[in-house]
N, CA, C and O atoms as a Tinker XYZ file with bonds, in Angstrom:
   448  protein
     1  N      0.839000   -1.169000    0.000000    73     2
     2  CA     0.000000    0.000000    0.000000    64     1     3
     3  C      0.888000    1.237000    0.000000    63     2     4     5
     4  O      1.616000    1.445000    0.971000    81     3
     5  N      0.866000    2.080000   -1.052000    73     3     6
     6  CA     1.457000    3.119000   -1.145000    64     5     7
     7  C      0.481000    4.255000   -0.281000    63     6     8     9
     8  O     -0.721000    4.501000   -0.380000    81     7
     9  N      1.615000    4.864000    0.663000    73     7    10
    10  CA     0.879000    6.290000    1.098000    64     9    11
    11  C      1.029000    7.684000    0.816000    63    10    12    13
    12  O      1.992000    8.301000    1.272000    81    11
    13  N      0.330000    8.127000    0.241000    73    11    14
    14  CA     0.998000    9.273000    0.267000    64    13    15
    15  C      0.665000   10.544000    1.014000    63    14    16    17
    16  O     -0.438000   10.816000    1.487000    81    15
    17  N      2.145000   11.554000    1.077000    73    15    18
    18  CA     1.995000   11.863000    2.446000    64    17    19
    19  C      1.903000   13.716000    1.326000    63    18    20    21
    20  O      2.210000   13.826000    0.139000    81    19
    21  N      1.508000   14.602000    2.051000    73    19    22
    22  CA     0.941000   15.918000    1.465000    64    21    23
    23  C      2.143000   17.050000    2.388000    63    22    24    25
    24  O      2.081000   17.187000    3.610000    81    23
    25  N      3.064000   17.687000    1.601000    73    23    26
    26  CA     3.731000   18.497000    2.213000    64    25    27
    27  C      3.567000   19.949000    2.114000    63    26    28    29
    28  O      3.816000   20.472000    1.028000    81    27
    29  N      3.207000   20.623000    3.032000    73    27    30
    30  CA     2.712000   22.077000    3.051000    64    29    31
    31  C      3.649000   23.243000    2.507000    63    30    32    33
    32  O      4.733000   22.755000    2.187000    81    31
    33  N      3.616000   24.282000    2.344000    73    31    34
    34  CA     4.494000   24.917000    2.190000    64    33    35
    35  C      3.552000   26.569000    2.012000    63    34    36    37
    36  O      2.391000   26.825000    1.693000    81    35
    37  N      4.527000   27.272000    2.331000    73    35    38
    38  CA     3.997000   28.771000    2.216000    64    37    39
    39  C      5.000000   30.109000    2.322000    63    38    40    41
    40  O      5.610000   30.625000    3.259000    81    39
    41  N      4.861000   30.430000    0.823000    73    39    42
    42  CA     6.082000   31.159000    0.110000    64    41    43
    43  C      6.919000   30.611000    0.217000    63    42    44    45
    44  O      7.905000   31.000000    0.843000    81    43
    45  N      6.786000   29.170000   -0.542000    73    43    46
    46  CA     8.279000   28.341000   -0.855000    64    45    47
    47  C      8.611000   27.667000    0.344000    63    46    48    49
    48  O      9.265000   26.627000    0.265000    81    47
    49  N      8.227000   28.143000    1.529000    73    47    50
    50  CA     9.154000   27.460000    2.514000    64    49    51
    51  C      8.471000   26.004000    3.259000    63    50    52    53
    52  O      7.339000   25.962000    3.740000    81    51
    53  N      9.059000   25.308000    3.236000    73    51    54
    54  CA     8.394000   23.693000    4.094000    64    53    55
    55  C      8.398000   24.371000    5.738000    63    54    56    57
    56  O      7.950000   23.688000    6.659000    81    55
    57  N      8.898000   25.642000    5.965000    73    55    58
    58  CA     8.842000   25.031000    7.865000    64    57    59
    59  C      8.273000   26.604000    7.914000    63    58    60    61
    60  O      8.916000   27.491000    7.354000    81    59
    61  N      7.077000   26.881000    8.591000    73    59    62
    62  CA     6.776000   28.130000    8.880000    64    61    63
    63  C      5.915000   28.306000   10.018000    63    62    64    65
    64  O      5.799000   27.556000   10.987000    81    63
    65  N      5.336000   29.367000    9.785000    73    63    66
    66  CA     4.374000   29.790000   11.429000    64    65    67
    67  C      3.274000   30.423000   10.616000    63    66    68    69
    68  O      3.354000   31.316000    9.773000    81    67
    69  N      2.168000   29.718000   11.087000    73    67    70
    70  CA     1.116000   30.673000   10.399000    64    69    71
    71  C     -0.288000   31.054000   10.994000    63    70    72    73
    72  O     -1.343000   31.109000   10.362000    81    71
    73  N     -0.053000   31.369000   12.658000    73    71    74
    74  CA    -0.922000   31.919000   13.012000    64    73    75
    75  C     -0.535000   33.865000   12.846000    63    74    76    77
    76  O      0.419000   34.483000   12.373000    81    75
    77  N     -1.801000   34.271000   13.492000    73    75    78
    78  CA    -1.563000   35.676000   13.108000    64    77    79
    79  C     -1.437000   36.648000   14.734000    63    78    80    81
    80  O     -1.792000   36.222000   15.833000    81    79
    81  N     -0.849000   37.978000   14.449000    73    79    82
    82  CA    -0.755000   38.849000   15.412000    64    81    83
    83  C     -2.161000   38.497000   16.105000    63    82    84    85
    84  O     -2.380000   37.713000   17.029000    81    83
    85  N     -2.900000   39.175000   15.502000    73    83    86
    86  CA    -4.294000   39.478000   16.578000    64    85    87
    87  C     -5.045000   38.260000   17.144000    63    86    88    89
    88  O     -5.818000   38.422000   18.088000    81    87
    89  N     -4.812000   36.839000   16.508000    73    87    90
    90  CA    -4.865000   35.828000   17.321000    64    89    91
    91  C     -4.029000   35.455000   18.615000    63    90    92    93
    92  O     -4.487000   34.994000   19.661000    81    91
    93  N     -2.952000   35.696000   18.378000    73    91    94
    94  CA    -1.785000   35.357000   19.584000    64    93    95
    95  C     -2.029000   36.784000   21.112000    63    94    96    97
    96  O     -1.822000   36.697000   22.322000    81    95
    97  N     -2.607000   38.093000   20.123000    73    95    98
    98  CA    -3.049000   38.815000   21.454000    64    97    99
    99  C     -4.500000   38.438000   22.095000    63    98   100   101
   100  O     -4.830000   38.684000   23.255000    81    99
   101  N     -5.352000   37.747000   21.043000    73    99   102
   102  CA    -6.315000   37.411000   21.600000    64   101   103
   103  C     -6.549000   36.450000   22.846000    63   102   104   105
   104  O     -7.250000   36.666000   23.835000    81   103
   105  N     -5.483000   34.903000   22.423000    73   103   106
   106  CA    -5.078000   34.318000   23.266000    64   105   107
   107  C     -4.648000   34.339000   24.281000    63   106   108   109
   108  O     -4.916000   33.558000   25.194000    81   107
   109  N     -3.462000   35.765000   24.317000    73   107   110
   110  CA    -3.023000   36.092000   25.564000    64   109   111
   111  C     -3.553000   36.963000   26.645000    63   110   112   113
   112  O     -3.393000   36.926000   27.866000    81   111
   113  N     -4.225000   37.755000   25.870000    73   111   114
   114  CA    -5.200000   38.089000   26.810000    64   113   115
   115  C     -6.439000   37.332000   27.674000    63   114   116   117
   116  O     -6.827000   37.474000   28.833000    81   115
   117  N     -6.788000   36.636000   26.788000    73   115   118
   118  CA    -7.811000   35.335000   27.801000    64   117   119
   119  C     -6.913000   35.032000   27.980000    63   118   120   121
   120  O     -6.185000   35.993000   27.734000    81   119
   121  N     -6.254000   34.099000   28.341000    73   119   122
   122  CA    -5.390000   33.251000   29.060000    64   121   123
   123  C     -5.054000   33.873000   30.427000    63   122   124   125
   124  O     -5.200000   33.381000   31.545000    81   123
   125  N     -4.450000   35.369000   29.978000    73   123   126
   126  CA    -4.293000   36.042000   31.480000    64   125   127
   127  C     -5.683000   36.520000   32.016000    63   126   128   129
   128  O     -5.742000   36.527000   33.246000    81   127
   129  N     -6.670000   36.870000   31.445000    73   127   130
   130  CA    -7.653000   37.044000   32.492000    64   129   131
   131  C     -8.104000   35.647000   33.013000    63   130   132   133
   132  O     -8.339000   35.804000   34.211000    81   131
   133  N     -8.303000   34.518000   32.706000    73   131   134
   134  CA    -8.791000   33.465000   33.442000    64   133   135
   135  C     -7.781000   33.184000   34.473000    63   134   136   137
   136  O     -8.144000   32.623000   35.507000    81   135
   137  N     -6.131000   33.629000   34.241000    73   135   138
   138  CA    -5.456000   33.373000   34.834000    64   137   139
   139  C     -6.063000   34.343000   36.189000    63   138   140   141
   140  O     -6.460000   33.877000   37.257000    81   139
   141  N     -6.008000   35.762000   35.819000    73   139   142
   142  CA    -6.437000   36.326000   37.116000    64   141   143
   143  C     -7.904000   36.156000   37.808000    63   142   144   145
   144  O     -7.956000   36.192000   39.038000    81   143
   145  N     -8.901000   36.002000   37.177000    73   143   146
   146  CA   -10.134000   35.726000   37.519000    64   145   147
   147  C    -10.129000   35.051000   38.352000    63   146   148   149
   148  O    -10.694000   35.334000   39.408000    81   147
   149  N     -9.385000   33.757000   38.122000    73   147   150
   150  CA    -9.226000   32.573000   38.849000    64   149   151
   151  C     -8.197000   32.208000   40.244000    63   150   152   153
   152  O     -8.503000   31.259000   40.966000    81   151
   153  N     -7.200000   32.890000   40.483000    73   151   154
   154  CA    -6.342000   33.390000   40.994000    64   153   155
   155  C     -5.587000   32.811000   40.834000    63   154   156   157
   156  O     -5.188000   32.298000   41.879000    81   155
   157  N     -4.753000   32.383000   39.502000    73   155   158
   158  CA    -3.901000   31.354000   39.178000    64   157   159
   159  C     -4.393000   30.177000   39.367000    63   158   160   161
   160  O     -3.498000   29.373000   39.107000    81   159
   161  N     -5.313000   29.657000   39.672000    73   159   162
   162  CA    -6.040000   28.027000   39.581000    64   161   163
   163  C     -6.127000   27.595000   38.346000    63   162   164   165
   164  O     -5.694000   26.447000   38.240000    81   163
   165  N     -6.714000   28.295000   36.862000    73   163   166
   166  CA    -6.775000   27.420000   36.119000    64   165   167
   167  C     -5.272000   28.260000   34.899000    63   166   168   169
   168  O     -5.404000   28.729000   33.769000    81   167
   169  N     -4.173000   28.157000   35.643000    73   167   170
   170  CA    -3.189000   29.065000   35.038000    64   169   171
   171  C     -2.498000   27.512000   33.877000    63   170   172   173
   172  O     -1.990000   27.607000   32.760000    81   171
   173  N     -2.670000   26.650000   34.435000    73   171   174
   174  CA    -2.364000   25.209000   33.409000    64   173   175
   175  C     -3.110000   24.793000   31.989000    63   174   176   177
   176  O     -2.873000   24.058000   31.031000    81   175
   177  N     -4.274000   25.807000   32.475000    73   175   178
   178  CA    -5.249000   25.831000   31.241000    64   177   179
   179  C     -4.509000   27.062000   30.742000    63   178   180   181
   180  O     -3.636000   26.404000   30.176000    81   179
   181  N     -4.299000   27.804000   30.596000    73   179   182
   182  CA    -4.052000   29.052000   29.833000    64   181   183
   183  C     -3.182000   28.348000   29.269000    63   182   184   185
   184  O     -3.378000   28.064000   28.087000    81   183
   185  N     -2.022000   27.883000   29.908000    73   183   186
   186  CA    -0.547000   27.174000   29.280000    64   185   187
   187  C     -0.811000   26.427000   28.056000    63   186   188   189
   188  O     -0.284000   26.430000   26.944000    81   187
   189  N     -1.898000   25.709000   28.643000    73   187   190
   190  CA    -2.011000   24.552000   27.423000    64   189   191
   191  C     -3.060000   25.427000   26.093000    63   190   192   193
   192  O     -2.914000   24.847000   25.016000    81   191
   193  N     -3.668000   26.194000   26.035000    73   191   194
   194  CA    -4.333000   27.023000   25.641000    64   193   195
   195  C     -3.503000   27.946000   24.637000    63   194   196   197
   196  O     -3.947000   28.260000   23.533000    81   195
   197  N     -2.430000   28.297000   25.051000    73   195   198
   198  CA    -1.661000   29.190000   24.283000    64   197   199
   199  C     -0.526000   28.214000   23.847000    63   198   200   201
   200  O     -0.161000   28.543000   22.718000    81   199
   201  N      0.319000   26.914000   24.408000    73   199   202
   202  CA     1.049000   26.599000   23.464000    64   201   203
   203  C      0.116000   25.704000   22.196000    63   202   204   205
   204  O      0.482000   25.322000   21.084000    81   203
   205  N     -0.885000   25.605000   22.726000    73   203   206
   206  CA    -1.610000   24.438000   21.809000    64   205   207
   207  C     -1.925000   25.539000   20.277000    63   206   208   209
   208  O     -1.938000   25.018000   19.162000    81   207
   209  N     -2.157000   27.050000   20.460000    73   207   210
   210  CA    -2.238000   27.591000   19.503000    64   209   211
   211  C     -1.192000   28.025000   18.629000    63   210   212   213
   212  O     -1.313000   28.569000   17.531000    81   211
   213  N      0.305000   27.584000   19.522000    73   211   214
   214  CA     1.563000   28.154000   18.908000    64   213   215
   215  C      1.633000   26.809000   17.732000    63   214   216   217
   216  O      1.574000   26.786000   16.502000    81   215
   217  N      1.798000   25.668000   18.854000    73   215   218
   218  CA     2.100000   24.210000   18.165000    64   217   219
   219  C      1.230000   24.207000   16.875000    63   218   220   221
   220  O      1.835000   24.067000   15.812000    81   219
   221  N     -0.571000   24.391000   16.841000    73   219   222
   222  CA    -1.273000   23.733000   15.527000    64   221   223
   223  C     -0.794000   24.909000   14.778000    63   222   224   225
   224  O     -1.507000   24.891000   13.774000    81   223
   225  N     -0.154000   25.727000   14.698000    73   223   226
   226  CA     0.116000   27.031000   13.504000    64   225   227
   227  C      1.430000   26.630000   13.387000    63   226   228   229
   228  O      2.046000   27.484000   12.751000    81   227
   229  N      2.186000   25.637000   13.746000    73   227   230
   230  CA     3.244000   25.602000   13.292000    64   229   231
   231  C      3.665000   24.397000   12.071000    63   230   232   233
   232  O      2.978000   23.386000   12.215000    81   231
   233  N      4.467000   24.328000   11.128000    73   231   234
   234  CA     4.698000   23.768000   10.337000    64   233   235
   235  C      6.444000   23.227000   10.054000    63   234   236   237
   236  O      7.407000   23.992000   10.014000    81   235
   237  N      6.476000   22.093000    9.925000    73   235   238
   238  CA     8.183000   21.642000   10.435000    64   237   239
   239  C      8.434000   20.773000    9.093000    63   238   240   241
   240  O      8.117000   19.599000    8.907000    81   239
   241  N      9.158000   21.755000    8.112000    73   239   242
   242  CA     9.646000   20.515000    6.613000    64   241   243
   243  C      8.229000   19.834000    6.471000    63   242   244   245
   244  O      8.023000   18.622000    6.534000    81   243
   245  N      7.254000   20.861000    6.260000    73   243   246
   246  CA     5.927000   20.771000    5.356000    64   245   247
   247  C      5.108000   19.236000    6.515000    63   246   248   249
   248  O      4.347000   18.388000    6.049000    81   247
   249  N      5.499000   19.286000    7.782000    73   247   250
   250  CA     4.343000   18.177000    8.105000    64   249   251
   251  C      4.100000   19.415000    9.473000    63   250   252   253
   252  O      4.945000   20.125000   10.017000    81   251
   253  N      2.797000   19.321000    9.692000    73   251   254
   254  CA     1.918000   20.335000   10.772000    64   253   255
   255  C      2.334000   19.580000   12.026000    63   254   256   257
   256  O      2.543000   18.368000   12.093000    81   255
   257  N      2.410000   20.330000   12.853000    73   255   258
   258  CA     2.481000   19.788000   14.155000    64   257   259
   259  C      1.146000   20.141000   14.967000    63   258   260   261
   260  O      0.470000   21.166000   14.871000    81   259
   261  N      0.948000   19.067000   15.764000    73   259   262
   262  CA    -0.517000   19.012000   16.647000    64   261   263
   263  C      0.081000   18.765000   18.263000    63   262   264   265
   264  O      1.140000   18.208000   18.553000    81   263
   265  N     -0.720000   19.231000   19.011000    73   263   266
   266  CA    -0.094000   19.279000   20.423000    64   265   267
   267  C     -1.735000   19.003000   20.568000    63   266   268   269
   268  O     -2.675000   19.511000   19.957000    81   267
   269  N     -1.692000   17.718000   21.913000    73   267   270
   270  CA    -2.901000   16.946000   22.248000    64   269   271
   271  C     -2.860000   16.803000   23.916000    63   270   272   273
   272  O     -3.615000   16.088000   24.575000    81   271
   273  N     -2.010000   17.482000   24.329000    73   271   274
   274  CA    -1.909000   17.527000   25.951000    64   273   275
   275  C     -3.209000   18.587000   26.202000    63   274   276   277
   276  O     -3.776000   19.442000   25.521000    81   275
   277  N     -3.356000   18.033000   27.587000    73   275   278
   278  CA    -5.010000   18.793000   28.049000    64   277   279
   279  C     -4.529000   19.321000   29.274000    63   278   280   281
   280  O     -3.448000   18.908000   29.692000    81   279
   281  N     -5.410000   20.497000   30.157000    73   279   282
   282  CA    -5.282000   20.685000   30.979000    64   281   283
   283  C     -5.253000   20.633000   32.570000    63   282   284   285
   284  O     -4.665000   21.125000   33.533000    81   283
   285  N     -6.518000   19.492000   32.158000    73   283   286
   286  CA    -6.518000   18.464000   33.519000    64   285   287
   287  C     -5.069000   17.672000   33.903000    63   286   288   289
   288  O     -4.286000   17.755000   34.849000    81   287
   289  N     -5.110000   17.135000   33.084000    73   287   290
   290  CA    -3.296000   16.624000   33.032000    64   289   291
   291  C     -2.610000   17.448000   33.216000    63   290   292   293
   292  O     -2.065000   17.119000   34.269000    81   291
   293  N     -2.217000   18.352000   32.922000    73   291   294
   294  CA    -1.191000   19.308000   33.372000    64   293   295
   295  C     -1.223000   19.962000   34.713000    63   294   296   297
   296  O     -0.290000   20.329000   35.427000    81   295
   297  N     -2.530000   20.023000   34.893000    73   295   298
   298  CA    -3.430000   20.537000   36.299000    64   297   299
   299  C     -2.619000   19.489000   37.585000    63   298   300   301
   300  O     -2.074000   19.777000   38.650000    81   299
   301  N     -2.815000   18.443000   37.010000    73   299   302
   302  CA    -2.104000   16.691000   38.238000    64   301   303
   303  C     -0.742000   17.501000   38.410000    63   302   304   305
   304  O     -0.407000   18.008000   39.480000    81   303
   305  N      0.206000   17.582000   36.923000    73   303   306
   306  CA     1.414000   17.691000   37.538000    64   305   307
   307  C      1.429000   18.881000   38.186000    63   306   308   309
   308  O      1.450000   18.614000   39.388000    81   307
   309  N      1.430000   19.949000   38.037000    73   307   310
   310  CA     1.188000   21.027000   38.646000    64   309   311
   311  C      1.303000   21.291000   39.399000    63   310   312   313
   312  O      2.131000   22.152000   39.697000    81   311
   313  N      0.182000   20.445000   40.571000    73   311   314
   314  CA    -0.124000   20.238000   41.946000    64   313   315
   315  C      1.277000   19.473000   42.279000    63   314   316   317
   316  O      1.979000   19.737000   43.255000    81   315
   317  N      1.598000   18.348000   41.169000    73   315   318
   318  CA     2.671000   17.848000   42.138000    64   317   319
   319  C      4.274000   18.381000   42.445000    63   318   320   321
   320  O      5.225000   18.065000   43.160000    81   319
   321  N      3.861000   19.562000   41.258000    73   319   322
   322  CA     5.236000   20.213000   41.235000    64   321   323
   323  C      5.351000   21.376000   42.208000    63   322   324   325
   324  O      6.381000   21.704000   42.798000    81   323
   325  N      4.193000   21.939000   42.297000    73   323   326
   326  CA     4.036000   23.209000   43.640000    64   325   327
   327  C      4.453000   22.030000   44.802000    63   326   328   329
   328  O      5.591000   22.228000   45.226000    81   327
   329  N      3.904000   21.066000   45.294000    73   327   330
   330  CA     4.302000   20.506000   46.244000    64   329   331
   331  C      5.602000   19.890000   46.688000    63   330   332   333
   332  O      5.876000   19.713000   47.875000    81   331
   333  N      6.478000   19.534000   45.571000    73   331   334
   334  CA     7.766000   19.817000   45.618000    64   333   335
   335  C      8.510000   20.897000   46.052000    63   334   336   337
   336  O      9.208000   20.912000   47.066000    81   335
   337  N      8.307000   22.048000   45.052000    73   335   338
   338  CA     8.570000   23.305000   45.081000    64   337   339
   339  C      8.509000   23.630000   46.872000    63   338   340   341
   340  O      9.429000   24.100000   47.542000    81   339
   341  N      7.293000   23.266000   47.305000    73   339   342
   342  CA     7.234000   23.955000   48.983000    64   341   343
   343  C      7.899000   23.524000   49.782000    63   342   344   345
   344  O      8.518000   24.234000   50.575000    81   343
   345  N      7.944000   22.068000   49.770000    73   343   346
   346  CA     8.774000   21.237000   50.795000    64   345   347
   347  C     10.155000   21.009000   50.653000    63   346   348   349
   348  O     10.693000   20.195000   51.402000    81   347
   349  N     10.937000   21.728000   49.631000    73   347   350
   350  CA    12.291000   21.722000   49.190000    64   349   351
   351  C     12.362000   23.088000   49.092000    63   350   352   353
   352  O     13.375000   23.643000   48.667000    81   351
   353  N     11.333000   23.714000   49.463000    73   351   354
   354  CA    12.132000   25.243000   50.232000    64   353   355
   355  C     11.830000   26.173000   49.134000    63   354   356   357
   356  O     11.411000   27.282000   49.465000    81   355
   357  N     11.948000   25.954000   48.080000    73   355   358
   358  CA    11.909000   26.478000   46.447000    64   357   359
   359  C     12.682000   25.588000   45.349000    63   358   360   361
   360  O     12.483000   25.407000   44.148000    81   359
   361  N     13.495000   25.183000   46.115000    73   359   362
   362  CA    14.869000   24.357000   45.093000    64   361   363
   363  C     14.233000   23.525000   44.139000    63   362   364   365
   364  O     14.943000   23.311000   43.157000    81   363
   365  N     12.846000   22.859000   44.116000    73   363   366
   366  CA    12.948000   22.108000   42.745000    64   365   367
   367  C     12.151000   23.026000   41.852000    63   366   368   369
   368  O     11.904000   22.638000   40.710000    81   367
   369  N     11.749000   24.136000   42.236000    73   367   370
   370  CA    11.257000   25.283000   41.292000    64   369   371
   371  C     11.995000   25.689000   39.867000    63   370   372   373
   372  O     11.662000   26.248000   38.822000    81   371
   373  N     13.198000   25.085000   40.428000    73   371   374
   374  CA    14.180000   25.530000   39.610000    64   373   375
   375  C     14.178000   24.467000   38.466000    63   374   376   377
   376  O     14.594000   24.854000   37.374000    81   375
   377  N     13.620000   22.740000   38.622000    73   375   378
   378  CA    13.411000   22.387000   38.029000    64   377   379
   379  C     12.043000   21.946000   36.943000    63   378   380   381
   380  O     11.835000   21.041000   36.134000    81   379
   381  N     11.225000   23.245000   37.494000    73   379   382
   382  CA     9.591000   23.163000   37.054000    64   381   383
   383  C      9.749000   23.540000   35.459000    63   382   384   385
   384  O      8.993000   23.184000   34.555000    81   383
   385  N     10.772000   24.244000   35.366000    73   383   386
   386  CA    10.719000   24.997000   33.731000    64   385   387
   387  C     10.766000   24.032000   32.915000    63   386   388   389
   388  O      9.982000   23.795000   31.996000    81   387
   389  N     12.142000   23.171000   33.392000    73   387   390
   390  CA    12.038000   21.986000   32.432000    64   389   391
   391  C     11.267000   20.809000   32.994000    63   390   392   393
   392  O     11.551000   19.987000   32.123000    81   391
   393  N     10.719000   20.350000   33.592000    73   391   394
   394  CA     9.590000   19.520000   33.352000    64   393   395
   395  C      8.645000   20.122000   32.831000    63   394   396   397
   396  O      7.988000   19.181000   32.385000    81   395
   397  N      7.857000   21.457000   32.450000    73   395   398
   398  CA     6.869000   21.755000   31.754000    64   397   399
   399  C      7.216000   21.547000   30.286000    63   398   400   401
   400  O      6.485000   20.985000   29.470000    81   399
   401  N      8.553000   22.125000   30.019000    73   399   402
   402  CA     9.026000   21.518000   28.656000    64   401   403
   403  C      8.970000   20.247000   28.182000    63   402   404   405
   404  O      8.315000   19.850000   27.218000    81   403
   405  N      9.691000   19.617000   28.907000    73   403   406
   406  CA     9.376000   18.079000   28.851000    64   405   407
   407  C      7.922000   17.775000   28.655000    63   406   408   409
   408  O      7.810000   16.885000   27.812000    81   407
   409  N      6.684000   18.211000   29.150000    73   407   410
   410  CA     5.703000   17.630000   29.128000    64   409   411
   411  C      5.015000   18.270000   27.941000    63   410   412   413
   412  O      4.060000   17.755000   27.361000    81   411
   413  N      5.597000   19.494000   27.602000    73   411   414
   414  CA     4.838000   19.450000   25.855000    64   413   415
   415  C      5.547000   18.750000   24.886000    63   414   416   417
   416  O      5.041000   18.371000   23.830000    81   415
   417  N      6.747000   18.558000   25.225000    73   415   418
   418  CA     7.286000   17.992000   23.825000    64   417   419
   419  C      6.381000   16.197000   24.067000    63   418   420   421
   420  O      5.788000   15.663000   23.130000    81   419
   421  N      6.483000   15.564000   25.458000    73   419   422
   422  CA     5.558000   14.594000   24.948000    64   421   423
   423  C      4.040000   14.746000   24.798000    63   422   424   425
   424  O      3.261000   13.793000   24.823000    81   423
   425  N      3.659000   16.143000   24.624000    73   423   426
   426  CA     2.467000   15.447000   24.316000    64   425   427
   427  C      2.576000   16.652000   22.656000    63   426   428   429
   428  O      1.512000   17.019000   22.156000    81   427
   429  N      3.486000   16.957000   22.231000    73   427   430
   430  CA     3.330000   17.433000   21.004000    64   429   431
   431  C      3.699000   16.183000   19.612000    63   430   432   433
   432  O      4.781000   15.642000   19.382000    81   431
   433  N      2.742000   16.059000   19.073000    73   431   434
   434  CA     3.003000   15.488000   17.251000    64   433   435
   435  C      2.765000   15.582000   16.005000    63   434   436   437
   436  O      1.722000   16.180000   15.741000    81   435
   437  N      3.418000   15.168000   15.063000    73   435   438
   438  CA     2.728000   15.759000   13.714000    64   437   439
   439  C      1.611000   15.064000   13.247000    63   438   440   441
   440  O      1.457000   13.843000   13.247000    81   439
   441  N      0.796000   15.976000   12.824000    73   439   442
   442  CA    -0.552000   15.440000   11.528000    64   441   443
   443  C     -0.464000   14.370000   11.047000    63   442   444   445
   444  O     -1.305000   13.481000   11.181000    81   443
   445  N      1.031000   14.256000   10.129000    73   443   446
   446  CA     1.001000   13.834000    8.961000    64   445   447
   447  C      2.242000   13.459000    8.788000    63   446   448
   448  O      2.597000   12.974000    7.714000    81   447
């Protein structure tokens, strides 16, 4: 079975970005008001909310990338990373940046 696979491109180029300004302020602005509304409670939703709009606008050597991580999930680690964070004084705070990284790249993949 032959597949064939469909490679994107826009102005020539296979790897681009193609969401727009006034989407990315739109995003960021909800994101931070639920962030404040909420008082940082649903601040894991914003996260996933705004990279999920960076990831589906992005395009890598013509295959789309899709990011499928949710916020409930991110919500679990979260909790378990503030609770680190408190009882180690701050010190694994230092390692929250990269476990959030870590946890989009696994839950980011391509389309196609």
């Amino acid at each position: 079975m032959n597949e064939v696979q469909t490679i994107q491109t826009h102005k020539g180029r296979t790897s681009f970005f193609d969401g727009g300004l006034l989407q990315y302020i739109g995003w960021k602005i909800l994101g931070i008001l639920i962030t404040v509304i909420t008082l940082g409670i649903c601040y894991p939703w914003s996260i996933t909310m705004i990279y999920g709009w960076k990831i589906n606008h992005t395009v890598i050597e013509g295959r789309r990338m899709q990011f499928n991580g949710s916020a409930v999930h991110l919500f679990g680690n979260w909790i378990k990373w503030w609770f680190f964070t408190v009882i180690t004084l701050g010190i694994y705070g230092f390692w929250v940046f990269i476990k959030l990284e870590d946890w989009k790249a696994k839950h980011t993949t391509f389309v196609n």
